[in-house]
C-alpha positions in Angstrom: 0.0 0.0 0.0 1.5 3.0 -0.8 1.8 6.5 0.7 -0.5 9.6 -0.7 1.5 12.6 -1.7 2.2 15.6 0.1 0.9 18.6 -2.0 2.3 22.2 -1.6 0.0 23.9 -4.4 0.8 26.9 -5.9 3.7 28.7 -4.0 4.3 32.7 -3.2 6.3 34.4 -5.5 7.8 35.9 -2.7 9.2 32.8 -1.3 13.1 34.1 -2.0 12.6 36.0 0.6 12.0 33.1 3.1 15.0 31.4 1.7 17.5 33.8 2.4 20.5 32.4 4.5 20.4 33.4 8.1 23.1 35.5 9.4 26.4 34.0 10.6 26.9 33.3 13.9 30.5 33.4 15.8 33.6 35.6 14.2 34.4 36.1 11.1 36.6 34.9 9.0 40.4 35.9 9.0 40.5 35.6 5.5 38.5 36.6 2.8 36.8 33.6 0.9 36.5 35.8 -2.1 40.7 36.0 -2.8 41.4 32.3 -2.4 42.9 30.1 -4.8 42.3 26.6 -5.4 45.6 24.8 -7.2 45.5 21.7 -8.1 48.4 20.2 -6.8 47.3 16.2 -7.0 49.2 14.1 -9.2 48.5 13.4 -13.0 47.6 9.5 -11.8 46.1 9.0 -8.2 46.9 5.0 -6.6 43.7 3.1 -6.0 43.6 0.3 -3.9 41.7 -2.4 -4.4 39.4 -2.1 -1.2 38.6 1.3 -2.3 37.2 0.3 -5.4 35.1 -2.7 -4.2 33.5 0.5 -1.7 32.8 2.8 -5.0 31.3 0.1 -7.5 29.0 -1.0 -4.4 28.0 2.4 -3.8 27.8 4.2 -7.4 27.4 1.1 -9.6 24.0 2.9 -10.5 25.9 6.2 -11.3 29.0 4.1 -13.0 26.7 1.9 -15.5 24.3 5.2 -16.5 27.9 7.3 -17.6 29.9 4.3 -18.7 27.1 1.7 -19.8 26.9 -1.9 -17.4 29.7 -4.2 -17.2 30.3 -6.6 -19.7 
């Protein structure tokens, strides 16, 4: 038996405004976010372990078959 639908109808068009982040709480930052730089400093071929990808085919098999087709 399945569960009926929750419905939320036609919504406000001001409903941005409810969905505005709330203020920080606590200091601010001693940095500012907007001059970072992100480098990519990884090397051009990352070591995976065997483990590790028994734990990503169990958990993105879905994911994995729907960009790279199933396994043969």
């Amino acid at each position: 038996m399945s569960r009926p639908r929750a419905s939320l109808g036609i919504l406000p068009d001001d409903l941005h405004i409810a969905l505005e982040p709330w203020p920080r709480i606590g200091r601010p930052a001693k940095h500012d976010v907007q001059a970072w730089t992100v480098t990519d400093d990884w090397p051009e071929r990352v070591p995976v372990t065997d483990a590790e990808l028994v734990v990503f085919e169990a958990w993105f098999e879905d994911l994995f078959d729907e960009l790279f087709g199933p396994c043969r």
